[in-house]
Backbone as a ProteinNet text record, in pm:
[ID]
protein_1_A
[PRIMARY]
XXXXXXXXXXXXXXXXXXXXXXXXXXXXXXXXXXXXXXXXXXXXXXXXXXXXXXXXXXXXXXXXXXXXXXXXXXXXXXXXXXXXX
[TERTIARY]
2511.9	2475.4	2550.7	2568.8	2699.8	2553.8	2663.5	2582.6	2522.4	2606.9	2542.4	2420.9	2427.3	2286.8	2161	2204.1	2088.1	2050.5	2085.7	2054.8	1976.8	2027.7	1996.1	1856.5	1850.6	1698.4	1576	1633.8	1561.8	1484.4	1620	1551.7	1450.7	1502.9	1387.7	1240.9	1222.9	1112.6	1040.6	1122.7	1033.4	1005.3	1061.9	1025.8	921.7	934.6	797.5	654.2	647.9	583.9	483.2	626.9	542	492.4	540.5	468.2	342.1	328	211.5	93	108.5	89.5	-4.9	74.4	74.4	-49.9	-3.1	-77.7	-246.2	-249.7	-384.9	-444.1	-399.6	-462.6	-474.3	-451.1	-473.6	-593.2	-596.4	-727.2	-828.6	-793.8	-965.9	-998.2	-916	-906.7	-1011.2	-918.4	-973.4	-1113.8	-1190.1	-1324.6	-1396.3	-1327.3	-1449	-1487	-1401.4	-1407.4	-1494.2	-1590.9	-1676.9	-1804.2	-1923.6	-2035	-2086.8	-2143	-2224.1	-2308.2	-2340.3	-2395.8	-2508.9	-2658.7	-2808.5	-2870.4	-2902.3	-3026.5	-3150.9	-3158	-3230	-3365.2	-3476.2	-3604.6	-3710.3	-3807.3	-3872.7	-3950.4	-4013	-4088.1	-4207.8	-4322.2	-4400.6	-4437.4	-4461.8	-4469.7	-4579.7	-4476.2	-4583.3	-4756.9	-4862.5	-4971	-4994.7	-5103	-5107.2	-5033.7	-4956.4	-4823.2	-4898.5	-4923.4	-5006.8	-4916.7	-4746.8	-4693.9	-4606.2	-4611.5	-4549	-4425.7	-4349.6	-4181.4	-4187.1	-4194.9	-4238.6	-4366	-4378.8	-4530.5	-4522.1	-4613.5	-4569.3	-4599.7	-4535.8	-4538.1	-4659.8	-4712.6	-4811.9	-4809.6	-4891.4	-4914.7	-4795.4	-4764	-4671.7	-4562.9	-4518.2	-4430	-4274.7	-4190.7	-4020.8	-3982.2	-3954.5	-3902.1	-3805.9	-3745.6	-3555.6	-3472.2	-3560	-3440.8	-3467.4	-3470.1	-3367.4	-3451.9	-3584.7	-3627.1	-3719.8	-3761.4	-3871.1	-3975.1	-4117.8	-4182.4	-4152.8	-4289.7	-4255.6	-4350.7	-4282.1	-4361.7	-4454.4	-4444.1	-4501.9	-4635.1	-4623.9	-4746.2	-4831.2	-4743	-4838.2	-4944.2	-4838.5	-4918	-4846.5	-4742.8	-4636.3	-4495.7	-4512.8	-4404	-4343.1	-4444.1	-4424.9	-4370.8	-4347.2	-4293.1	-4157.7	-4160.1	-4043.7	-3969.4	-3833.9	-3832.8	-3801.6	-3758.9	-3721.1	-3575.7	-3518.1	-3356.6	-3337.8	-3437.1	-3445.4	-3470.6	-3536	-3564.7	-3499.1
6306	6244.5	6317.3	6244.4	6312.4	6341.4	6426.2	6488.7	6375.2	6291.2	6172.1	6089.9	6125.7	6041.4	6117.5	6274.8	6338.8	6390	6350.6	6370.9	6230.3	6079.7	5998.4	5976.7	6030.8	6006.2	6095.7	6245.2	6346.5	6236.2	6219.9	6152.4	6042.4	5910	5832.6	5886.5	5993.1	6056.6	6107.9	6186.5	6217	6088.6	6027.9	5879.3	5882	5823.8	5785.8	5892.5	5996	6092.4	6075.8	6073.4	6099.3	5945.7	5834.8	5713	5670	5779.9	5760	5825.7	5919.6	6031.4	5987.5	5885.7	5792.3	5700.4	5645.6	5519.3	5607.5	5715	5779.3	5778.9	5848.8	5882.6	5783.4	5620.6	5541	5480.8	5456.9	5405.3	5509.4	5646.3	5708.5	5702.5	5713.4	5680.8	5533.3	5410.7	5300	5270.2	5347.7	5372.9	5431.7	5484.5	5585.2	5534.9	5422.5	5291.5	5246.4	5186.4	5064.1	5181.7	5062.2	5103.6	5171.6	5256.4	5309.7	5197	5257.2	5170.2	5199.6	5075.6	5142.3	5188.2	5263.3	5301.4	5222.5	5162.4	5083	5114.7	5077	5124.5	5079	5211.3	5183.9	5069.6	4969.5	4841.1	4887.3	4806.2	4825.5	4773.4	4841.9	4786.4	4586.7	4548.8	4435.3	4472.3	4396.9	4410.3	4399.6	4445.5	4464.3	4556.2	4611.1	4702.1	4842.5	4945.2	5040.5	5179.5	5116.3	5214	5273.1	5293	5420.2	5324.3	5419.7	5355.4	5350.9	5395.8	5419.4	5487.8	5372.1	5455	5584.9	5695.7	5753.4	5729.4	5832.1	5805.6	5879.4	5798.2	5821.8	5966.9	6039.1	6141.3	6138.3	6197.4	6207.3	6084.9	6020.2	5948.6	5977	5907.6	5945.9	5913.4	6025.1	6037.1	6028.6	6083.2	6083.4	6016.8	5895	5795.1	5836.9	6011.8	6073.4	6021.8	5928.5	5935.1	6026.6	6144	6216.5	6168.7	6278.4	6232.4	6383.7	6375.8	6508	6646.6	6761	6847.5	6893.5	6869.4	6955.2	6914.3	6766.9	6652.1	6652.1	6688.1	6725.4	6843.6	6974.3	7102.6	7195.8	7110.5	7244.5	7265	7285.3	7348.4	7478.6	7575.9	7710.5	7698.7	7610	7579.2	7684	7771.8	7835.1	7860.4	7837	7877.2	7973.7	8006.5	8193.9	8190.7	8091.2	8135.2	8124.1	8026.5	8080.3	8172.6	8285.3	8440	8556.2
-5468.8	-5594	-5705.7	-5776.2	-5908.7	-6020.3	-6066.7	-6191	-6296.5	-6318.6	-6458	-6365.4	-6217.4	-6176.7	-6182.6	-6114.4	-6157.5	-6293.5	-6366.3	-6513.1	-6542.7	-6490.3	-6527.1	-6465.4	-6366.5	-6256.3	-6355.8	-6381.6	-6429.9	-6586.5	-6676.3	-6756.8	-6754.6	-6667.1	-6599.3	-6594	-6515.4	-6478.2	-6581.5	-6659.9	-6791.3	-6899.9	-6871.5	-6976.9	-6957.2	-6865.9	-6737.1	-6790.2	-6737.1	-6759.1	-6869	-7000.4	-7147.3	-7163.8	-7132.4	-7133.5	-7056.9	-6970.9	-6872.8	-6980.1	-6975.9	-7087.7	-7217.3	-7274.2	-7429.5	-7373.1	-7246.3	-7206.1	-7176.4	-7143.8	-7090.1	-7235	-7322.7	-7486.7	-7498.8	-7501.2	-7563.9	-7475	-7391.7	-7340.9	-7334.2	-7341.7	-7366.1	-7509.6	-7623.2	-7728.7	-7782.9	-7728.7	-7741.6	-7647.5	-7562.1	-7501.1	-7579.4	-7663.9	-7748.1	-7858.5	-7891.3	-8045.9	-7993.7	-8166.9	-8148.2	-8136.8	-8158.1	-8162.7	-8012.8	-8027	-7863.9	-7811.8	-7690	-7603.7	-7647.2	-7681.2	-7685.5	-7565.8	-7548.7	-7459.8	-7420.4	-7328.8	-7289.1	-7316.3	-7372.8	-7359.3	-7251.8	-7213.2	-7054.2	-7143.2	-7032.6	-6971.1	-6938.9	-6968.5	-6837.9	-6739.5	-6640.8	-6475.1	-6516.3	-6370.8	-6412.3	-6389.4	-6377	-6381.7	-6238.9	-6138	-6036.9	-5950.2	-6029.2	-5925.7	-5982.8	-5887.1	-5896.3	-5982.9	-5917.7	-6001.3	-5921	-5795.1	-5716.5	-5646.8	-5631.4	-5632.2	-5489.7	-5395.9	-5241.6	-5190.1	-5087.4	-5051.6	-4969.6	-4970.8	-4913.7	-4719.8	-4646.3	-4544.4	-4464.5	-4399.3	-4295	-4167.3	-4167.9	-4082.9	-3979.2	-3960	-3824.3	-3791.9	-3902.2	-3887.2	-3939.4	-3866.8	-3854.8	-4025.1	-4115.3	-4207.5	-4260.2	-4112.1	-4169.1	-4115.8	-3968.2	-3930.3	-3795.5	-3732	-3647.2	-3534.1	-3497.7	-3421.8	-3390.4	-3404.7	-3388	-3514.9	-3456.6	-3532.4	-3617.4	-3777.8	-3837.3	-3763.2	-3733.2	-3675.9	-3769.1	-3900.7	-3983.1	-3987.2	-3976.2	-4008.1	-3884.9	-3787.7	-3646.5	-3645.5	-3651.5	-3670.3	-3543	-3501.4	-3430.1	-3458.5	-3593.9	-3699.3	-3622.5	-3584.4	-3578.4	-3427.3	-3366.9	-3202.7	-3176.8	-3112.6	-3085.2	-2911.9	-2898.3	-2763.5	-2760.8	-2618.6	-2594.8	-2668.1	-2679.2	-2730.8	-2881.3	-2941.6	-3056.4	-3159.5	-3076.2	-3126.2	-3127.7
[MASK]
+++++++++++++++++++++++++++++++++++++++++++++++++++++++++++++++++++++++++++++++++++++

């Protein structure tokens, strides 16, 4: 490659660069114009709905998907084998 190309590529690239550059300031710029967004204000629940976003879960039932039940909810949390000690 001759010298007037790599000069011509180099320049390309920095065009590029500082126009990328220009183009970023201007759209965070133009995001930050104009009035803010309002803040939505809370609702209240319809009538009959007690309120709670999930019920909670029942004694000894699978919490996390994995198929077991919960040991904790059982009462053999403290279960240990010999290799775990």
């Amino acid at each position: 490659m001759t010298r007037v190309q790599t000069w011509a590529i180099a320049g390309i690239g920095a065009l590029a660069l500082m126009m990328g550059v220009m183009f970023a300031g201007m759209a965070v710029t133009s995001a930050q114009e104009g009035s803010p967004t309002a803040t939505p204000a809370a609702t209240e629940a319809p009538s009959g709905d007690d309120g709670d976003a999930t019920p909670a879960p029942e004694d000894g039932t699978d919490e996390d998907g994995d198929g077991r039940d919960c040991p904790e909810k059982e009462g053999d949390a403290t279960e240990e084998t010999a290799t775990d000690a």
